[in-house]
C-alpha positions as a LaTeX table, in Angstrom:
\begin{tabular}{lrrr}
\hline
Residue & $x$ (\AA) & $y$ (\AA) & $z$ (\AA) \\
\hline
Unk1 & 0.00 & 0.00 & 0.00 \\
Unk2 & 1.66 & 3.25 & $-1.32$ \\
Unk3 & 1.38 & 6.23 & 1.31 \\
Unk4 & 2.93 & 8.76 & $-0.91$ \\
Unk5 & $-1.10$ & 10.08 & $-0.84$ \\
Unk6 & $-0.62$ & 10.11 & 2.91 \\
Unk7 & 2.84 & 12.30 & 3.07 \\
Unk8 & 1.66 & 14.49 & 0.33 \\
Unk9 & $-1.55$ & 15.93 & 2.53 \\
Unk10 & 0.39 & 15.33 & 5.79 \\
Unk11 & 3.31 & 17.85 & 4.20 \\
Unk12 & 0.19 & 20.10 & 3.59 \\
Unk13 & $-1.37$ & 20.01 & 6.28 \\
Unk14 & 1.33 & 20.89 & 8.16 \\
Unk15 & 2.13 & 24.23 & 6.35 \\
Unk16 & 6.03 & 24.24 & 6.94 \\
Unk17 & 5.46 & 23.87 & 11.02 \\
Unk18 & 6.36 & 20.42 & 13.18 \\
Unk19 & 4.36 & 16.84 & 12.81 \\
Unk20 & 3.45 & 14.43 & 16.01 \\
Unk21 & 2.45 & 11.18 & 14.56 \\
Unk22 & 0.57 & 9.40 & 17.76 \\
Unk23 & 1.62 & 5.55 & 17.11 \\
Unk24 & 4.07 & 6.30 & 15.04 \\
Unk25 & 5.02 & 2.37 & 15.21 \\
Unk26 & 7.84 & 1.99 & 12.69 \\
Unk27 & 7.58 & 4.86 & 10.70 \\
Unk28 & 5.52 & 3.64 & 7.80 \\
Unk29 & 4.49 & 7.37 & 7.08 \\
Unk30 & 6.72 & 9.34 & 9.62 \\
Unk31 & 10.23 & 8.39 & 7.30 \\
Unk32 & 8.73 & 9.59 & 4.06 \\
Unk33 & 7.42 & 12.49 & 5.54 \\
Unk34 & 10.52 & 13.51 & 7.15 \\
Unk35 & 12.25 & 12.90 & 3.77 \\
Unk36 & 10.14 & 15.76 & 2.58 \\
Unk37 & 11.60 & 17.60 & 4.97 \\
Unk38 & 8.73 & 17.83 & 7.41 \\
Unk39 & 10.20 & 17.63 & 11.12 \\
Unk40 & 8.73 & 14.80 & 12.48 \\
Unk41 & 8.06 & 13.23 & 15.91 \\
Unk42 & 6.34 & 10.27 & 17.84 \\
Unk43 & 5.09 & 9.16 & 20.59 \\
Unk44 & 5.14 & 4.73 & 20.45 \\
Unk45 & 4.07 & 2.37 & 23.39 \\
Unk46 & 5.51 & $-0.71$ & 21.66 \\
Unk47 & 9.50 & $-0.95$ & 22.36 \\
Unk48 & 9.37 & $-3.63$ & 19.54 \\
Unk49 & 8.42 & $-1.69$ & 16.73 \\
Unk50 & 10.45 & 1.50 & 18.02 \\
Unk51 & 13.51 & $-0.94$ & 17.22 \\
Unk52 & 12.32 & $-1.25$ & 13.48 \\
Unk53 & 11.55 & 2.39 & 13.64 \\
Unk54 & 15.16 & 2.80 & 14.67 \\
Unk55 & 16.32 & 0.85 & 11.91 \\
Unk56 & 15.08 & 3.62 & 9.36 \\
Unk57 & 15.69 & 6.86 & 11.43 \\
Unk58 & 17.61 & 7.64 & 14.13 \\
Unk59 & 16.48 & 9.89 & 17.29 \\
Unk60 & 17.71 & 12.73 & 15.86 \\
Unk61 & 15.73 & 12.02 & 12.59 \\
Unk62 & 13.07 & 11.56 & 14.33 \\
Unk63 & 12.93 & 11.76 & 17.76 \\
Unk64 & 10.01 & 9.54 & 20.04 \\
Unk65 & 8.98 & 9.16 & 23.52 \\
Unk66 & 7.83 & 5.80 & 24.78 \\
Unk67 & 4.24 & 5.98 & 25.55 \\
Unk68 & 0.82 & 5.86 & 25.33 \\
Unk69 & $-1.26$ & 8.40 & 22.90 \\
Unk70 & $-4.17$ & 9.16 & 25.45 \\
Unk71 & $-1.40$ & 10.57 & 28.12 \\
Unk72 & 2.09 & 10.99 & 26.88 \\
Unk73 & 3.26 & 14.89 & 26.25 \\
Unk74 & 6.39 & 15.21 & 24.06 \\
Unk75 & 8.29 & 17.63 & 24.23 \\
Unk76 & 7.82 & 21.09 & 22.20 \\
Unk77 & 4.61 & 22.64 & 19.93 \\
Unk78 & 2.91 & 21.09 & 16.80 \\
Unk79 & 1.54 & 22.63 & 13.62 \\
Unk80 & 0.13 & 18.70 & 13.32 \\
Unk81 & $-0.96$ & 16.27 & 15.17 \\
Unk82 & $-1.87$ & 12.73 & 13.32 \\
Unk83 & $-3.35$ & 9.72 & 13.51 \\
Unk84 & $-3.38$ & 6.86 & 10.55 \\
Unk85 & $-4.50$ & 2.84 & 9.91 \\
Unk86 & $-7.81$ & 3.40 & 12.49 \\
Unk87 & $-4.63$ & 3.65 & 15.49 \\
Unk88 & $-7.86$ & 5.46 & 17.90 \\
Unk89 & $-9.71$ & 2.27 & 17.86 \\
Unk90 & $-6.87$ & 0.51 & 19.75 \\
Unk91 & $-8.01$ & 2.49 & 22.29 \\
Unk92 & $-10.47$ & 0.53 & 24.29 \\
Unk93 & $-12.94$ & 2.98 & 26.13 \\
Unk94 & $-15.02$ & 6.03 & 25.14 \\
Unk95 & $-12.93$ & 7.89 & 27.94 \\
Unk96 & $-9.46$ & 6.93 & 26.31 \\
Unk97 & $-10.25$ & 8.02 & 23.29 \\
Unk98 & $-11.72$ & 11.40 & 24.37 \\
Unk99 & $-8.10$ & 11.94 & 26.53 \\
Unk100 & $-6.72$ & 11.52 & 22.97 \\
Unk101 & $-8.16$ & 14.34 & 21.58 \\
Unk102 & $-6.99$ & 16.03 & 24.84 \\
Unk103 & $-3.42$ & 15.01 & 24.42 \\
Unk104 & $-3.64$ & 16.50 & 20.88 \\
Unk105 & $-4.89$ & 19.87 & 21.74 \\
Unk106 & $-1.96$ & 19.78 & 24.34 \\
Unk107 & 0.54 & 19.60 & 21.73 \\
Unk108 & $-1.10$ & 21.74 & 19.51 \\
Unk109 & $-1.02$ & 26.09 & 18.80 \\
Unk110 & $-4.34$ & 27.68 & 17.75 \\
Unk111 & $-5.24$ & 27.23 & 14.33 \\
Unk112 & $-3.33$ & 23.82 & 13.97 \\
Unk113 & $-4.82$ & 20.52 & 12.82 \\
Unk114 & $-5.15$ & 17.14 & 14.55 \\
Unk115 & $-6.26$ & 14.21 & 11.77 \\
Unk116 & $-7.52$ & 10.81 & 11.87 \\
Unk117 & $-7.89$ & 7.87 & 9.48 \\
Unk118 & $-10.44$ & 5.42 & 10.56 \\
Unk119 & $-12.66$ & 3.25 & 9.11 \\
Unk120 & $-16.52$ & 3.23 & 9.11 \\
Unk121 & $-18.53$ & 0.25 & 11.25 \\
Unk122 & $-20.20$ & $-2.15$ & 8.72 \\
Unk123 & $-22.94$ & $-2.72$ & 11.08 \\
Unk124 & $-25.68$ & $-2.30$ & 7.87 \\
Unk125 & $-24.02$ & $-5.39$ & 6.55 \\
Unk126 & $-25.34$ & $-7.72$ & 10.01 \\
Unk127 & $-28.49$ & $-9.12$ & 9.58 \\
Unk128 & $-30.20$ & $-9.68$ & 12.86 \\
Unk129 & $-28.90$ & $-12.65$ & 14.80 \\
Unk130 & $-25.34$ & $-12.23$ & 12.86 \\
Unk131 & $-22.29$ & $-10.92$ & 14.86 \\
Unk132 & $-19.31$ & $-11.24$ & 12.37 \\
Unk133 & $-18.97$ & $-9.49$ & 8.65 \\
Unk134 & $-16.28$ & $-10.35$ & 6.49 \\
Unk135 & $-14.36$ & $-7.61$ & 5.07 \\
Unk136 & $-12.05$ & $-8.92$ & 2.89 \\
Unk137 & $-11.19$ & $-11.73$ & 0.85 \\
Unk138 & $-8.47$ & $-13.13$ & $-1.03$ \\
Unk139 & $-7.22$ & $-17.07$ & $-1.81$ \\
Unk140 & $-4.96$ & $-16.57$ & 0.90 \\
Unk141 & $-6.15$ & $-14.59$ & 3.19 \\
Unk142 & $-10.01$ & $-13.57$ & 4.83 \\
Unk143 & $-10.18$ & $-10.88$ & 7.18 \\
Unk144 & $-13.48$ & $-10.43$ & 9.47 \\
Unk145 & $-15.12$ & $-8.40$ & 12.47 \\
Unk146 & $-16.92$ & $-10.06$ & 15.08 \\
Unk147 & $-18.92$ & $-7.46$ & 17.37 \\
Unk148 & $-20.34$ & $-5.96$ & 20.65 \\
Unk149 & $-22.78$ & $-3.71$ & 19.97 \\
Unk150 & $-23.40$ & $-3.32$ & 23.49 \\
Unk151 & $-19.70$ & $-2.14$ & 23.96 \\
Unk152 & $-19.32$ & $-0.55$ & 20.62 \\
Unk153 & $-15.87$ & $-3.20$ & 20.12 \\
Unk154 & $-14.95$ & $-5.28$ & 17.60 \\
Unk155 & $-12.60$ & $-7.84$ & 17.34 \\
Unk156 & $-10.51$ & $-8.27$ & 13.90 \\
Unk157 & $-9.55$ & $-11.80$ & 12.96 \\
Unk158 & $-6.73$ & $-12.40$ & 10.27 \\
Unk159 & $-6.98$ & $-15.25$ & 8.45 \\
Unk160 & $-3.47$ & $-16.36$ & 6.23 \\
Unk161 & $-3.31$ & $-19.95$ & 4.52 \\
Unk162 & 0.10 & $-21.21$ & 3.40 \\
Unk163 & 0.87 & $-23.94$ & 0.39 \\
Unk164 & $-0.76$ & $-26.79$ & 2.63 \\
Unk165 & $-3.57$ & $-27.47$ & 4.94 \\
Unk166 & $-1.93$ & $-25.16$ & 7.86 \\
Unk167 & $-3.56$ & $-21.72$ & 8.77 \\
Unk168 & $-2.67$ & $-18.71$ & 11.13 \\
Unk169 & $-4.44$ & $-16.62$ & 12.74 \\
Unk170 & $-3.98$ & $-13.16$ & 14.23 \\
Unk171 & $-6.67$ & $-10.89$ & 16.23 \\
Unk172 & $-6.65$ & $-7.01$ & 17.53 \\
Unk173 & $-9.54$ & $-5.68$ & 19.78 \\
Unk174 & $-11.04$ & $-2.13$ & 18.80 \\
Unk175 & $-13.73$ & 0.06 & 20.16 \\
Unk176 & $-15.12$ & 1.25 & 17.18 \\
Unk177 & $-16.18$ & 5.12 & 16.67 \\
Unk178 & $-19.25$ & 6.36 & 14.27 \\
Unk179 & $-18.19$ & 10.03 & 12.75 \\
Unk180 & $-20.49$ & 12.03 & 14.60 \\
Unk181 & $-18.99$ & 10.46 & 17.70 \\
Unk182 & $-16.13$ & 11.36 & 16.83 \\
Unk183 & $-16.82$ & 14.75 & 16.40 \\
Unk184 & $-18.49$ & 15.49 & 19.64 \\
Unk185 & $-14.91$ & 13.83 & 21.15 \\
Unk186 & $-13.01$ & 16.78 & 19.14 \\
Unk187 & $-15.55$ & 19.08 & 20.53 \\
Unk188 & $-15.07$ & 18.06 & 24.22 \\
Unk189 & $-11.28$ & 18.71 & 23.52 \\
Unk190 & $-11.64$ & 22.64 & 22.22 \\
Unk191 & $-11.71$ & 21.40 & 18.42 \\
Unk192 & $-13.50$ & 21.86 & 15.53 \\
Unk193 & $-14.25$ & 20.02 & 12.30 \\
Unk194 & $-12.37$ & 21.48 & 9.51 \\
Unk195 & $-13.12$ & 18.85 & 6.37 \\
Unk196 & $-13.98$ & 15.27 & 5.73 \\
Unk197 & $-12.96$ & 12.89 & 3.14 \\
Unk198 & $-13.33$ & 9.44 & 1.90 \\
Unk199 & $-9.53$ & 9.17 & 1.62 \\
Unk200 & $-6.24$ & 10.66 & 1.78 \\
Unk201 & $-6.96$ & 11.56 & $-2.32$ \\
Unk202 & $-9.65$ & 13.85 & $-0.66$ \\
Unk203 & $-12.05$ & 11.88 & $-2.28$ \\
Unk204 & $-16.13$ & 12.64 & $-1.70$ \\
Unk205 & $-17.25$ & 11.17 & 1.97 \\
Unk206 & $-20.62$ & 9.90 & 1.30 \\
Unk207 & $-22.86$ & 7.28 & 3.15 \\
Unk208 & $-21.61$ & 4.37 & 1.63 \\
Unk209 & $-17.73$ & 4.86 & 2.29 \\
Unk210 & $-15.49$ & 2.95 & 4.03 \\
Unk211 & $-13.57$ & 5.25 & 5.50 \\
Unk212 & $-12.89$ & 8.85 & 6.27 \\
Unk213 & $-9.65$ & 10.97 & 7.08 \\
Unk214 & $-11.06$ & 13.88 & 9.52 \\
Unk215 & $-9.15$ & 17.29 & 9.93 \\
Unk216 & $-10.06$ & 18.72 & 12.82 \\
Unk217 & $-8.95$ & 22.27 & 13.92 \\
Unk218 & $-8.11$ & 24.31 & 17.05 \\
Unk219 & $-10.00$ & 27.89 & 16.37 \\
Unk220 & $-7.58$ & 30.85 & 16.42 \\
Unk221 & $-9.99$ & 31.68 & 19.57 \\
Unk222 & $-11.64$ & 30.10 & 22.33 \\
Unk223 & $-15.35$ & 30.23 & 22.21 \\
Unk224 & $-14.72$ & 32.05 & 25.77 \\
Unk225 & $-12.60$ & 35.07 & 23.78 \\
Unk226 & $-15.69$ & 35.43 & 21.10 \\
Unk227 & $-18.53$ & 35.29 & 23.83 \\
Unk228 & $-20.84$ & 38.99 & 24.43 \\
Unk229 & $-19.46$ & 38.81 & 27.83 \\
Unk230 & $-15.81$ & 38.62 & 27.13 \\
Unk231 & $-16.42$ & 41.29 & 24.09 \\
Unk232 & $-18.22$ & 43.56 & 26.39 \\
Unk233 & $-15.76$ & 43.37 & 28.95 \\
Unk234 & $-13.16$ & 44.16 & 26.07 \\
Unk235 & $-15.02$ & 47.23 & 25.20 \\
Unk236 & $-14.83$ & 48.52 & 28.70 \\
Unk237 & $-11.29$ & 48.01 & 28.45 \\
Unk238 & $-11.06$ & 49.96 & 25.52 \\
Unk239 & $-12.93$ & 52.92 & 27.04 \\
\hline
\end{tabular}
């Protein structure tokens, strides 16, 4: 999967200031997106794929404290803070995920941009009774969700089949987010939703996408700045 889509609005969205990929894992995007000469940064829990991060880039390349997204501050101000690959759903509770937009705003000057890829729930495809879509399908490998819709999580099973009779198989636990969910979160944390797209090509989000990369946006001023109170007490200043 190419992500030169992915630097290429990244690079613009960041408008010549600093990047803070949240899971930046091992650099899939950061690397290419430093290459373009975008200082970059991360924040990683997993040790593990920091070591094939460092492999690529070294701390001075791009520098990352070892943590998780929802509470770890790193060091310095952000023209961008991003998220790719659905990385929010990993987080496992409404309340995590809201702290995430938190920690972004933290990071983040007025006017800046925090953005998230993450996929839409295929809950229109369960019939009643039915817990588990399949979502893709190849001869060697199947990928489906099972899911709580009392919890709002999903668990993804990976299916891969070798030469033989033998198969693997691999499973990650989300909480999964609807967009207007995810809005209010961004809301909560001072934000505000600056566009919405199907894809990182900025393609039309409609009702039957997949997925959406969200740009949200910290206002230039605080809803307490524009309020009559604040502008009356301005004028009196004035006077």
């Amino acid at each position: 999967m190419t992500t030169t889509p992915t630097v290429e609005r990244l690079a613009a969205l960041a408008a010549g200031g600093r990047a803070l990929e949240f899971a930046i894992g091992t650099g899939r995007v950061a690397v290419p997106l430093a290459g373009r000469g975008v200082p970059v940064a991360g924040i990683e829990l997993s040790r593990p794929m920091l070591d094939q991060l460092r492999t690529k880039a070294d701390e001075a390349t791009i520098p990352v404290v070892v943590g998780d997204m929802a509470t770890t501050v790193a060091p310095g101000a952000f023209s961008l803070v991003y998220l790719v690959l659905n990385t929010i759903s990993n987080l496992l509770t409404q309340a995590e995920q809201v702290a995430c937009f938190r920690n972004a705003a933290r990071h983040l000057t007025p006017g800046c941009r925090f953005v998230i890829e993450l996929w839409v729930p295929e809950l229109r495809k369960l019939p009643p009774g039915q817990q588990a879509v399949v979502w893709h399908c190849e001869p060697d490998y199947i990928g489906l969700d099972t899911y709580d819709v009392l919890r709002q999580h999903v668990v993804s099973h990976h299916f891969r089949f070798g030469e033989g009779r033998q198969a693997t198989l691999g499973r990650s636990p989300h909480r999964y987010i609807w967009p207007a969910e995810l809005d209010l979160m961004a809301q909560l944390a001072g934000f505000e939703l600056e566009s919405r797209h199907a894809d990182w090509d900025a393609s039309e989000f409609t009702a039957d996408s997949r997925s959406h990369v969200s740009v949200y946006r910290l206002p230039t001023r605080t809803r307490a700045e524009w309020s009559p109170g604040a502008l009356r007490g301005a004028g009196q200043r004035a006077s």
